[in-house]
C-alpha positions as CSV (number, residue, x, y, z in Angstrom):
1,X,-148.6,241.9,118.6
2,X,-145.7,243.8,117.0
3,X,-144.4,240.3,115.9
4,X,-147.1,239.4,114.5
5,X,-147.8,242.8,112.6
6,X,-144.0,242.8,111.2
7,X,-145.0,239.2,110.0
8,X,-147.6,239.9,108.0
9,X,-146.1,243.3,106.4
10,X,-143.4,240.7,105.4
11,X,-145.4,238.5,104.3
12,X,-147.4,240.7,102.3
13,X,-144.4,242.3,100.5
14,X,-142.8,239.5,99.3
15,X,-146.5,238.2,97.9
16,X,-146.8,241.7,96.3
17,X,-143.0,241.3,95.0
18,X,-143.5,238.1,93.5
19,X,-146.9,238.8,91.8
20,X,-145.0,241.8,90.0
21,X,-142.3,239.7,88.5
22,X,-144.2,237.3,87.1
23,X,-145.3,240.2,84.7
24,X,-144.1,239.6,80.5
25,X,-141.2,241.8,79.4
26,X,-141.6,243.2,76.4
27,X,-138.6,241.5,74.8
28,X,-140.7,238.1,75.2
29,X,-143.4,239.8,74.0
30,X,-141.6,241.4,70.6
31,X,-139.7,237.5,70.4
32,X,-143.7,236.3,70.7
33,X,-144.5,238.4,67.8
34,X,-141.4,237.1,65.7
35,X,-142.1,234.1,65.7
36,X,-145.7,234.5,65.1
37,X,-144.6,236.1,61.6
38,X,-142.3,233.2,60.6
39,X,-143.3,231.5,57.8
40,X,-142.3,227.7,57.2
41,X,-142.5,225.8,53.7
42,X,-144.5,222.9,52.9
43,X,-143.1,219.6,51.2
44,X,-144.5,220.7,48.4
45,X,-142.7,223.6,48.1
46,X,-139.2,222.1,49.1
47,X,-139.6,219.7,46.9
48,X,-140.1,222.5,43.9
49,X,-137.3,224.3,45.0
50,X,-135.1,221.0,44.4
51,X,-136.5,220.2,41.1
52,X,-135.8,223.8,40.0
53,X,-132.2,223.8,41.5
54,X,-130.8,219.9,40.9
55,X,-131.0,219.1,37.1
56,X,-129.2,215.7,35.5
57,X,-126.3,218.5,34.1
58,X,-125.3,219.3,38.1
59,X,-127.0,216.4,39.7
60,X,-123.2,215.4,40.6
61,X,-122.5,219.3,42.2
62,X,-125.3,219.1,44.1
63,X,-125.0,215.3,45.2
64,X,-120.7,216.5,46.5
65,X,-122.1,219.7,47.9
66,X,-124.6,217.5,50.2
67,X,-121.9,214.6,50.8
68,X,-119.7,217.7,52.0
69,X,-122.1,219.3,54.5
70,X,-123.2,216.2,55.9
71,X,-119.6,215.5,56.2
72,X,-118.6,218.5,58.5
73,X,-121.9,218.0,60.4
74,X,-120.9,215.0,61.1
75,X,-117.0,216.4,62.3
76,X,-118.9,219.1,64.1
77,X,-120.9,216.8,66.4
78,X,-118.1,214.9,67.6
């Protein structure tokens, strides 16, 4: 009867133990909330952006300057 008793206190206890850790913290519930408030662009937009920032003047910049990133991407993944 003891046995039995000590069984199910254990039992109990680690039910009880694991219910209470599958509670939120509150650091997933702040990185919840950041996310929430992220705001992402449309085509449209990007697409703006580009015609305000490449020009025929520094179409050539611009067209190096992407040639470069892609290029230490590219070093970077290997």
């Amino acid at each position: 009867m003891l046995r039995k008793t000590l069984l199910f206190i254990t039992v109990t206890a680690i039910c009880f133990w694991g219910l209470a850790g599958c509670k939120k913290s509150t650091g997933e519930k702040e990185a919840k909330k950041q996310t929430e408030n992220v705001q992402v662009k449309t085509l449209k937009q990007y697409q703006a952006e580009a015609k305000e920032q490449i020009n025929k003047k520094n179409m050539a910049e611009e067209l190096d300057k992407i040639e470069k990133e892609l290029e230490q991407e590219l070093k970077s993944q290997e």
